[in-house]
Backbone as JSON, one array per atom type, in Angstrom:
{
  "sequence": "XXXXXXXXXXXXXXXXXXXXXXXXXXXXXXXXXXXXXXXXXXXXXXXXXXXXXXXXXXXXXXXXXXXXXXXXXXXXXXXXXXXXXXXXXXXXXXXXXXXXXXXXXXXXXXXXXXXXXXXXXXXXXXXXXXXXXXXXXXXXXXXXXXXXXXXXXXXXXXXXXXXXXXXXXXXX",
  "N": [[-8.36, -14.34, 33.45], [-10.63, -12.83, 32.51], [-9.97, -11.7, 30.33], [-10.41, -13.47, 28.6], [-12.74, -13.98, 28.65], [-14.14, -11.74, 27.74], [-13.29, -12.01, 24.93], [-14.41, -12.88, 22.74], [-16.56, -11.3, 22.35], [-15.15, -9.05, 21.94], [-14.0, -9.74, 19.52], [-16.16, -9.91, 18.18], [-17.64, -7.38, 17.93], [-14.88, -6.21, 16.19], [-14.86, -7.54, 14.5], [-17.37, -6.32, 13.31], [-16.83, -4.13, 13.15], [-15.09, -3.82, 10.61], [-16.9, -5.01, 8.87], [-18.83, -2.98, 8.52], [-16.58, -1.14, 7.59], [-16.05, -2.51, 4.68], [-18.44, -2.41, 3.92], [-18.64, 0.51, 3.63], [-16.86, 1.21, 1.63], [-17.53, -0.43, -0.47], [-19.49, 1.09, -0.97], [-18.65, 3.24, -1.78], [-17.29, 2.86, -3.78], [-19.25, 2.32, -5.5], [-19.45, 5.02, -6.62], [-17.1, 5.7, -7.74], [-14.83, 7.72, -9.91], [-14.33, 6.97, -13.12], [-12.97, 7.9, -15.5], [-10.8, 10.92, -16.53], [-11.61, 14.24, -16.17], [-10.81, 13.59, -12.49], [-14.04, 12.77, -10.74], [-17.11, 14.28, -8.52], [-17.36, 12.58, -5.58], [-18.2, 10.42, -2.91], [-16.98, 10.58, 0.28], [-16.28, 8.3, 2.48], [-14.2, 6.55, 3.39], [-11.71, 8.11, 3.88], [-12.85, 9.17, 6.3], [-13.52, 7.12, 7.78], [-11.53, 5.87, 8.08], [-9.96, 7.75, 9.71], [-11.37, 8.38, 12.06], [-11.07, 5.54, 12.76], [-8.54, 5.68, 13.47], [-8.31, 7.48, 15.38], [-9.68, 6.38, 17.71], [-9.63, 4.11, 18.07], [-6.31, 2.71, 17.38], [-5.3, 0.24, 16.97], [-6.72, -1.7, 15.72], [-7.2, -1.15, 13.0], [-4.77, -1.54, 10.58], [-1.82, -0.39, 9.64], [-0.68, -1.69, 6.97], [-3.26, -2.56, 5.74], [-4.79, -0.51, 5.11], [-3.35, 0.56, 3.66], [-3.76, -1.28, 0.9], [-6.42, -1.31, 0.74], [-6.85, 1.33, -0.07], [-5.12, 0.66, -2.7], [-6.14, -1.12, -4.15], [-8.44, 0.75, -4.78], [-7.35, 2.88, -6.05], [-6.89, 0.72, -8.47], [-9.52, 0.56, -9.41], [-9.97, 3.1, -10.09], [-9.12, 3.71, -12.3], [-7.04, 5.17, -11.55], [-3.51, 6.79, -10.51], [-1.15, 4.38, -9.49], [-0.68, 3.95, -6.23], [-1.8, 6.43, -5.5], [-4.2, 6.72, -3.89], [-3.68, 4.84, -1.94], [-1.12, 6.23, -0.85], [-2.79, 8.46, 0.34], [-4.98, 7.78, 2.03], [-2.92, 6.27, 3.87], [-1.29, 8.62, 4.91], [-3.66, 9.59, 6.29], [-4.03, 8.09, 8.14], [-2.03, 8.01, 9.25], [-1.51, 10.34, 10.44], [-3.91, 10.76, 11.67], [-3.1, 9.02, 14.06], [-0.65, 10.3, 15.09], [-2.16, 12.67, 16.09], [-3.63, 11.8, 17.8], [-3.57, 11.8, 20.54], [-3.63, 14.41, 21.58], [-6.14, 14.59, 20.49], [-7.92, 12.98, 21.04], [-8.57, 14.17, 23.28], [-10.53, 16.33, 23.13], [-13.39, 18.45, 21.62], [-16.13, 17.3, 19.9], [-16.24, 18.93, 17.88], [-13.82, 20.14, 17.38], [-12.92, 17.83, 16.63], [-13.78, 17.66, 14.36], [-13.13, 19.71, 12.82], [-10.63, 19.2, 12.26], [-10.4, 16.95, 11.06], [-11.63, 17.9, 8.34], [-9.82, 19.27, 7.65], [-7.26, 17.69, 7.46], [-8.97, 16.62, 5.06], [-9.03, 18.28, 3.21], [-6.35, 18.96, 2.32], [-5.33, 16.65, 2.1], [-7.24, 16.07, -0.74], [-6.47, 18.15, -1.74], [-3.56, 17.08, -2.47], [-4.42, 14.77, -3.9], [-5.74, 15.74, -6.7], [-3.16, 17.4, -7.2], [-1.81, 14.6, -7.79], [-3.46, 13.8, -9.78], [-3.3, 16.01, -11.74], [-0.4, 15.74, -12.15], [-0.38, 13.02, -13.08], [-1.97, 12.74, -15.48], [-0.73, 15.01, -17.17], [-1.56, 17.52, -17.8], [-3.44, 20.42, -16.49], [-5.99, 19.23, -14.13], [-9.22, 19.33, -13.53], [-9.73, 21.63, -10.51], [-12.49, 22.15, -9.04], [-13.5, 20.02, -7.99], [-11.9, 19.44, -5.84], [-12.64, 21.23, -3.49], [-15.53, 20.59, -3.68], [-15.46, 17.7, -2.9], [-14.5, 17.78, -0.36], [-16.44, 19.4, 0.88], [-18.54, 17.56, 0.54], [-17.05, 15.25, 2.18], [-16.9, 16.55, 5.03], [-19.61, 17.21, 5.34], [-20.28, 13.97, 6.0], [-19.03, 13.12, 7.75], [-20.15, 13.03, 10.42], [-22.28, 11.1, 10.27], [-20.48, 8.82, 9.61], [-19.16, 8.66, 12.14], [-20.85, 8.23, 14.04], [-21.77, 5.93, 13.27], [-19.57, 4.04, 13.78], [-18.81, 4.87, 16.23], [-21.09, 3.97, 17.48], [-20.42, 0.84, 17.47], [-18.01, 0.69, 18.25], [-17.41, 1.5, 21.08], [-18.21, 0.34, 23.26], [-16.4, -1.68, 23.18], [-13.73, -0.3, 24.07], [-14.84, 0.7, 26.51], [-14.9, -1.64, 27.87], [-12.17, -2.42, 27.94], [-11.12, -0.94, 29.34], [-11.87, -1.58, 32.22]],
  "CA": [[-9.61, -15.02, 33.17], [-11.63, -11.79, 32.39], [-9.68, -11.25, 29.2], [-10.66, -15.14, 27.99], [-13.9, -14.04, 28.45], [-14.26, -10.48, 26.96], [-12.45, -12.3, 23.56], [-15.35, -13.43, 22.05], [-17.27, -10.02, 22.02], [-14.32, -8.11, 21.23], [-13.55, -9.96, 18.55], [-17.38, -9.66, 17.1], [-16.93, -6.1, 17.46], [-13.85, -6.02, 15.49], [-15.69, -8.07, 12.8], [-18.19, -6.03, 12.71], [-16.4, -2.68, 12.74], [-14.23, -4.47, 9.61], [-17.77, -5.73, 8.49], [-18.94, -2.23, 8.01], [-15.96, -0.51, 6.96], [-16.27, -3.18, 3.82], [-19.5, -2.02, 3.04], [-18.57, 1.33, 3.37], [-15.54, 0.76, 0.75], [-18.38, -0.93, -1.46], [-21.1, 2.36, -1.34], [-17.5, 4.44, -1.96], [-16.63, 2.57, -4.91], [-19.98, 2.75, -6.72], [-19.61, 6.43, -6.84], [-15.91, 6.19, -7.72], [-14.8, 8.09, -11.12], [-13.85, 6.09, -14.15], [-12.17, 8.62, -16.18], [-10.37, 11.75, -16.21], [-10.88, 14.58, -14.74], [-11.87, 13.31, -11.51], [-15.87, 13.57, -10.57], [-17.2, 14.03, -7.28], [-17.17, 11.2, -4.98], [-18.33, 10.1, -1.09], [-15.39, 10.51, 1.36], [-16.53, 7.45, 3.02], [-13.16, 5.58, 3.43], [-11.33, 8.59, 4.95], [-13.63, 9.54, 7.58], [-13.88, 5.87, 8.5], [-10.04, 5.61, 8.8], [-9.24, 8.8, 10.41], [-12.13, 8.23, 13.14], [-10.76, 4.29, 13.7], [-7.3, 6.22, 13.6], [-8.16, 7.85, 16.61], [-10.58, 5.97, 18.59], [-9.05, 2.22, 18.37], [-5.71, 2.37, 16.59], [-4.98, -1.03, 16.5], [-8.27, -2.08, 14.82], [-6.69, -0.67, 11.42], [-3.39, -1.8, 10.42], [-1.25, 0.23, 8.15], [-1.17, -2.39, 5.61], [-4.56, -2.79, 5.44], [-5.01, 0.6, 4.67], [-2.62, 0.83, 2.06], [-4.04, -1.98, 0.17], [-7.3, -0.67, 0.33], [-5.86, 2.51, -1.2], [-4.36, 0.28, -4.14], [-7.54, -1.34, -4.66], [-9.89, 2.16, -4.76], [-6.7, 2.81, -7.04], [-7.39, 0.01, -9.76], [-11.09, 0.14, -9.89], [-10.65, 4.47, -10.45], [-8.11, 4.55, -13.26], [-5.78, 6.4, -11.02], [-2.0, 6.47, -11.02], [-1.02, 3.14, -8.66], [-0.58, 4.37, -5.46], [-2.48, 7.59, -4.75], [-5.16, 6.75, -3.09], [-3.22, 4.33, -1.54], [-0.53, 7.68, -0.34], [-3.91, 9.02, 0.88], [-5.49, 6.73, 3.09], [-1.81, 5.95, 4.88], [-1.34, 9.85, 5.69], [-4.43, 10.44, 6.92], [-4.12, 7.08, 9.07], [-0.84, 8.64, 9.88], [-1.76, 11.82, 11.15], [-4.79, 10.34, 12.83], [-2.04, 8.45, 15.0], [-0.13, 11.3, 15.39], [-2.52, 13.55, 16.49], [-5.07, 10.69, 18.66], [-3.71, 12.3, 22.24], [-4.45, 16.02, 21.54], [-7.67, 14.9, 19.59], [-9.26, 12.4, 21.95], [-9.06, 15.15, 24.44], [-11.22, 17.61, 22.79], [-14.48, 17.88, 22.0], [-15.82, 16.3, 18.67], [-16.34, 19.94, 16.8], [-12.14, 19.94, 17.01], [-11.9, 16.5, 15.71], [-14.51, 17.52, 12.79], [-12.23, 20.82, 12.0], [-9.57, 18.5, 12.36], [-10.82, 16.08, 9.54], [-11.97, 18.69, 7.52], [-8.58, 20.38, 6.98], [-6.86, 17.16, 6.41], [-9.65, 16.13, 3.67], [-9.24, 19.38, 2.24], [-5.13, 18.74, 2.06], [-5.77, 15.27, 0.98], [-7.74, 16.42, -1.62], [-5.4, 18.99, -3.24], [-2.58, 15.75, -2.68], [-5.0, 13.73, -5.33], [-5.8, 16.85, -7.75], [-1.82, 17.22, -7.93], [-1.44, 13.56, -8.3], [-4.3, 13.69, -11.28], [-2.68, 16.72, -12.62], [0.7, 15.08, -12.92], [-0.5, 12.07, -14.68], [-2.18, 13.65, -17.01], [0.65, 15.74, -17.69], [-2.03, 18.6, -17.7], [-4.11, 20.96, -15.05], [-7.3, 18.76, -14.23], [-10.24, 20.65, -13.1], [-9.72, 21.77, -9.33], [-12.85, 21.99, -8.29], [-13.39, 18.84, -7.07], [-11.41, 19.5, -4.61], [-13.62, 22.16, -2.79], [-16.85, 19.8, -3.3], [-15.41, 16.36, -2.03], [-14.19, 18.14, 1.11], [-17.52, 19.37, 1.43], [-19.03, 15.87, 0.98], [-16.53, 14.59, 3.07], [-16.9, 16.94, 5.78], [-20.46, 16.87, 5.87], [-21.09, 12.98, 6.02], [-18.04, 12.89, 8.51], [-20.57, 12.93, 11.83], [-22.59, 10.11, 10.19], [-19.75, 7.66, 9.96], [-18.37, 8.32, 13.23], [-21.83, 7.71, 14.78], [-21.77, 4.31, 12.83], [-18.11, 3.32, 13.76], [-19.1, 5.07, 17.6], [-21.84, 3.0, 18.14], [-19.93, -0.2, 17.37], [-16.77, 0.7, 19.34], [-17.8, 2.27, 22.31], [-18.67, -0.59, 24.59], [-15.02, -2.33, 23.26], [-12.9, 0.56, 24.36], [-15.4, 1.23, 27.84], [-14.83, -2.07, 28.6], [-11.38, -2.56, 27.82], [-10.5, 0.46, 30.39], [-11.95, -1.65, 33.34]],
  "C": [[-10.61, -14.06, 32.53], [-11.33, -11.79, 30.96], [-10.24, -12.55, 28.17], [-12.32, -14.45, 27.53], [-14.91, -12.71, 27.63], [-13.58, -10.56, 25.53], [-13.73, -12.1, 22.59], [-16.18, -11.47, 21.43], [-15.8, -8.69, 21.74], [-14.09, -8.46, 19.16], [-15.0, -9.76, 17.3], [-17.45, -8.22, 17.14], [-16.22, -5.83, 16.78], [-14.3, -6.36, 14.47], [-16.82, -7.29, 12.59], [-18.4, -4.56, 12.24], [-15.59, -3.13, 10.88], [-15.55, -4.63, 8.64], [-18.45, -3.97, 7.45], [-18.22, -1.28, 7.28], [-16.27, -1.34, 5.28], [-17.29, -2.91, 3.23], [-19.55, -0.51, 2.95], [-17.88, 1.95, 2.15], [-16.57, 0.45, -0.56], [-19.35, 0.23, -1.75], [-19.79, 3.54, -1.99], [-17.37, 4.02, -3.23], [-17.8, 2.51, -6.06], [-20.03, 3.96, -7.26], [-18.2, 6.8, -7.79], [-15.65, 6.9, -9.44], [-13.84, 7.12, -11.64], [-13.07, 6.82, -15.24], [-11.79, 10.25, -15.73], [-11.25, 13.25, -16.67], [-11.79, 13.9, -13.67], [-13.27, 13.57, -10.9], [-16.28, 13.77, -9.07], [-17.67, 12.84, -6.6], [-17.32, 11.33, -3.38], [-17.04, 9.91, -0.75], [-15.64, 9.41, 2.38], [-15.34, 6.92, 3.87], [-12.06, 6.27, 4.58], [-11.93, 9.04, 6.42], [-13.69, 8.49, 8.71], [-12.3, 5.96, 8.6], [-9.54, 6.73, 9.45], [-10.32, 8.57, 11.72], [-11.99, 6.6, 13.84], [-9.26, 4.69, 13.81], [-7.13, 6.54, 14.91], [-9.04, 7.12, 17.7], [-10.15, 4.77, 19.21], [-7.67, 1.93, 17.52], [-5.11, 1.25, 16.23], [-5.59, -1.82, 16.02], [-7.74, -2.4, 13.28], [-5.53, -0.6, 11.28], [-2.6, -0.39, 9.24], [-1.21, -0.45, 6.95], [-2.53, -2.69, 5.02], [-5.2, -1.05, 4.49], [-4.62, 1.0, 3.42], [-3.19, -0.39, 1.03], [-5.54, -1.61, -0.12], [-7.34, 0.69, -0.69], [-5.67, 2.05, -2.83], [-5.55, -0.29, -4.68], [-8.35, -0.27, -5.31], [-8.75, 2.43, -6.0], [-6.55, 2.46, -8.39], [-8.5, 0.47, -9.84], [-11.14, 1.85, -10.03], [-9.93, 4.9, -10.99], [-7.08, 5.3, -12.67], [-4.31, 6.15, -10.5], [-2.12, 5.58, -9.51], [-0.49, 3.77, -7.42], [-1.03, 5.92, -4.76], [-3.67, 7.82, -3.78], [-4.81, 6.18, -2.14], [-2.01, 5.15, -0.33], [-1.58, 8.29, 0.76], [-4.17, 8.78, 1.94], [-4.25, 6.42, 3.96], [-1.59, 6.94, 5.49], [-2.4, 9.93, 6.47], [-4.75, 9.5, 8.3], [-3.03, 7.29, 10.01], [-0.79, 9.59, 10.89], [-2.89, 11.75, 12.27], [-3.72, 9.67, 14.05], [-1.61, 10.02, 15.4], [-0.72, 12.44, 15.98], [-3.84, 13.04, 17.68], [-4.59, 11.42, 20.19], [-3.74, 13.59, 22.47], [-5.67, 15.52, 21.05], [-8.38, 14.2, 20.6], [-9.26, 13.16, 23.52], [-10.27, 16.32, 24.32], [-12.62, 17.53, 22.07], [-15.02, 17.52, 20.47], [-16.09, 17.27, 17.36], [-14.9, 20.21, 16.73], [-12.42, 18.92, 16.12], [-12.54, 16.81, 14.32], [-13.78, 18.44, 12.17], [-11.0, 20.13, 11.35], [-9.58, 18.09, 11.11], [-11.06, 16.95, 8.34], [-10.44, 19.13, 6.98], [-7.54, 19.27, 6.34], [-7.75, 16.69, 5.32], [-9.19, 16.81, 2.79], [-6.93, 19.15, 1.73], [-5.22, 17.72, 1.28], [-6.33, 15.34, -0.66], [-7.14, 17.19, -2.59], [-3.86, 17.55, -3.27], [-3.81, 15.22, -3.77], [-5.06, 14.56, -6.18], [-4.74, 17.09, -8.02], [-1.33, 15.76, -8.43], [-2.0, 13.48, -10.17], [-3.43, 14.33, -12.13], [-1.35, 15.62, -13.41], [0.49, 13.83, -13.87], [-0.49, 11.96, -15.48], [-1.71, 14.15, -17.93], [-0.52, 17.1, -18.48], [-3.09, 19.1, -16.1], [-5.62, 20.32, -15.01], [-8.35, 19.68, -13.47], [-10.49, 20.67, -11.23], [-11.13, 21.99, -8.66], [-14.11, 20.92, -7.36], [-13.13, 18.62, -6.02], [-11.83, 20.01, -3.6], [-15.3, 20.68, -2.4], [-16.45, 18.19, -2.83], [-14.92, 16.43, -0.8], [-15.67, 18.88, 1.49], [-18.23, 18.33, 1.9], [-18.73, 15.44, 2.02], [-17.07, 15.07, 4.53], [-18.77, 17.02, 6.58], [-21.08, 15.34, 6.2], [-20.2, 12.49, 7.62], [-19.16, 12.29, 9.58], [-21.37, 11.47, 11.43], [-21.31, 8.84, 10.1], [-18.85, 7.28, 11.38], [-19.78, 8.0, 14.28], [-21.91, 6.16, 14.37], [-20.7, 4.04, 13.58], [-18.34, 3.56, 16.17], [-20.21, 3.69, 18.46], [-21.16, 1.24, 18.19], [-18.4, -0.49, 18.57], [-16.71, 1.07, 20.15], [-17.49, 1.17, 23.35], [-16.98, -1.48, 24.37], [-14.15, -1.53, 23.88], [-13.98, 0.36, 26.43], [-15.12, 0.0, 28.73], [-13.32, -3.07, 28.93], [-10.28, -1.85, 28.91], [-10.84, -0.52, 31.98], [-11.29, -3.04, 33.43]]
}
């Protein structure tokens, strides 16, 4: 009977974690580059899927992810599936690493994020390269892992404040 009744507000939680990822996806994609070499760009998308990676993993599907990917994909000129590659690893590894990470305290999980952005990031700069079928300008890669890394604490305070009370009250 409890669970009947804890639906309703889970489920507006869920829409409204979904609600903001969508507009996060939308502030990511006005920034996104339109031609080659890649420009710098908000890390919006990973921060938000590696922090619902570990916090709620059943929130964020794998397909969902990857289609978001293929989307950010079309709308930034970039070879059909790399961003798409992107966003599934790092949704990957967030899994894979959610029961060492949600033990520790949240300057781990930000090193954490940081090192895959910064991997992630040379994964797209070799993707670019190869397209191209020349060396695109690497350092991009340095300043969107900065970006990333510094906006990181703001999206997990957004995505925190929304999922907190679903998880706290999912435990009792």
């Amino acid at each position: 009977m409890d669970d009947i009744k804890r639906f309703p507000n889970n489920w507006i939680r869920s829409s409204l974690a979904y609600l903001v990822l969508f507009l996060l996806f939308c502030f990511e994609t006005a920034f996104l580059p339109h031609a080659f070499p890649p420009e710098i760009k908000l890390s919006l998308i990973p921060a938000a899927i590696f922090y619902v990676g570990l916090s709620n993993p059943g929130l964020l599907p794998f397909l969902a992810v990857f289609f978001i990917g293929l989307i950010t994909d079309f709308m930034s000129d970039a070879p059909a599936g790399l961003h798409a590659l992107y966003y599934y690893l790092i949704l990957l590894i967030a899994h894979w690493q959610r029961r060492y990470l949600s033990g520790q305290t949240f300057f781990v999980s930000w090193l954490a994020y940081g090192f895959i952005l910064f991997t992630g990031q040379i994964l797209l700069w070799a993707g670019y390269s190869l397209y191209s079928f020349s060396w695109v300008r690497g350092l991009f890669v340095l300043e969107n892992t900065l970006y990333g890394i510094f906006i990181f604490p703001l999206v997990v305070l957004i995505f925190h404040m929304i999922l907190k009370y679903q998880t706290e009250q999912d435990s009792l």
